[in-house]
C-alpha positions as CSV (number, residue, x, y, z in Angstrom):
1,X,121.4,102.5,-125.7
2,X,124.1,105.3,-123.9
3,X,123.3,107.0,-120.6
4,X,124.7,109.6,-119.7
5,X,126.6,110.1,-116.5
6,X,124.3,111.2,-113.9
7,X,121.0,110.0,-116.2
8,X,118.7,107.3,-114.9
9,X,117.8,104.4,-117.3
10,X,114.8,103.0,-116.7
11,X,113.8,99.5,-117.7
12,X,110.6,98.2,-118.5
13,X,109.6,94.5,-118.0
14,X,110.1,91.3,-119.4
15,X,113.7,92.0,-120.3
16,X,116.1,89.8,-120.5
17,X,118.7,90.9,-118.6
18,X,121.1,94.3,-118.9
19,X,124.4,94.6,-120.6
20,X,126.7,96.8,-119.0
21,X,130.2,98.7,-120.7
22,X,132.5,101.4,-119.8
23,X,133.9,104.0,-122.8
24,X,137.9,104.4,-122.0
25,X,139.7,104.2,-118.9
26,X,137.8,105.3,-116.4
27,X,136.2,104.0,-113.8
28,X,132.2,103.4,-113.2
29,X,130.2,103.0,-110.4
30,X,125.9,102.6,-110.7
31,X,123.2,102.3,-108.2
32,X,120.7,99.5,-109.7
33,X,117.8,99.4,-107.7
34,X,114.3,96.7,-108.6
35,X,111.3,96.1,-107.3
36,X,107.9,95.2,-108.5
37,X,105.6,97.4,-110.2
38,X,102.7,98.9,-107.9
39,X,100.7,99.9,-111.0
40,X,99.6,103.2,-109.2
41,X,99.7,106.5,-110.3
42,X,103.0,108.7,-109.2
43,X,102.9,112.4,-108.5
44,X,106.5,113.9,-107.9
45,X,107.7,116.6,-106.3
46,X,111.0,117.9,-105.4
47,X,111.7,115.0,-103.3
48,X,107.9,114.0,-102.5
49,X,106.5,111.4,-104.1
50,X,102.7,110.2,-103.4
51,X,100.1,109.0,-105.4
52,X,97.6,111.8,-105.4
53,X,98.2,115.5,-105.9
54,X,95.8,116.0,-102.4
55,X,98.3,113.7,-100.7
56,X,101.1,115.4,-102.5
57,X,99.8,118.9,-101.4
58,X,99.7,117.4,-97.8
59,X,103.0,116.5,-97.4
60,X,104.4,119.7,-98.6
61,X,102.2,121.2,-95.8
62,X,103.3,118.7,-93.2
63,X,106.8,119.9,-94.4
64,X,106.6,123.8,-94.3
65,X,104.9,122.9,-90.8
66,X,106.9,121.0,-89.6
67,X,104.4,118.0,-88.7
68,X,104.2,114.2,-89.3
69,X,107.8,113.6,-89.8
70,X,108.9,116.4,-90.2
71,X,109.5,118.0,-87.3
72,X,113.4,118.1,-87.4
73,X,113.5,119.0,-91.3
74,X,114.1,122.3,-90.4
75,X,117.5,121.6,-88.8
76,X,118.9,118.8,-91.0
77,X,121.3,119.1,-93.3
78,X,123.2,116.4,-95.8
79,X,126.6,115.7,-95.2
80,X,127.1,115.2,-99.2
81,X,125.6,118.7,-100.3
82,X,127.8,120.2,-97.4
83,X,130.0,122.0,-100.8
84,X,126.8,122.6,-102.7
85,X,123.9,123.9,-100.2
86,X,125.4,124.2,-96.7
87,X,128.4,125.2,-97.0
88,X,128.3,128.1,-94.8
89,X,126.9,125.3,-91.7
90,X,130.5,124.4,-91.4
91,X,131.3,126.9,-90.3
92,X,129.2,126.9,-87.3
């Protein structure tokens, strides 16, 4: 089945195995990642993911505080969204 570029596929288990094809002459490059299942529940958020909303809703606050981890969020910036988000911090 197609993905589109920039699409996750996600496969279930007991596969076989995956096939892999490019359409013309360009070139492809694909991040496959595996692991096994923890068969828990997921909450997601932005980039947040826990397993409870209370535990979601915690981490958000230790974020927006600045606490647990996060106490140099504030401050930090990705070098890859420089064009997109932060482009004004090169500035600086």
């Amino acid at each position: 089945e197609p993905v589109e570029p920039h699409h996750v596929a996600l496969l279930g288990r007991g596969g076989e195995g995956v096939a892999l094809a490019t359409v013309g002459d360009e070139s492809t490059s694909f991040v496959l990642l595996a692991g096994e299942p923890i068969d828990e529940p997921v909450v997601q958020h932005g980039p947040f993911v826990m397993t409870t909303r209370e535990e979601m809703m915690d981490t958000i606050r230790d974020y927006q505080e600045g606490r647990n981890g996060f106490e140099n969020a504030a401050n930090w910036y990705s070098e890859i969204g420089l064009p997109i988000t932060h482009a004004d911090r090169r500035r600086r």
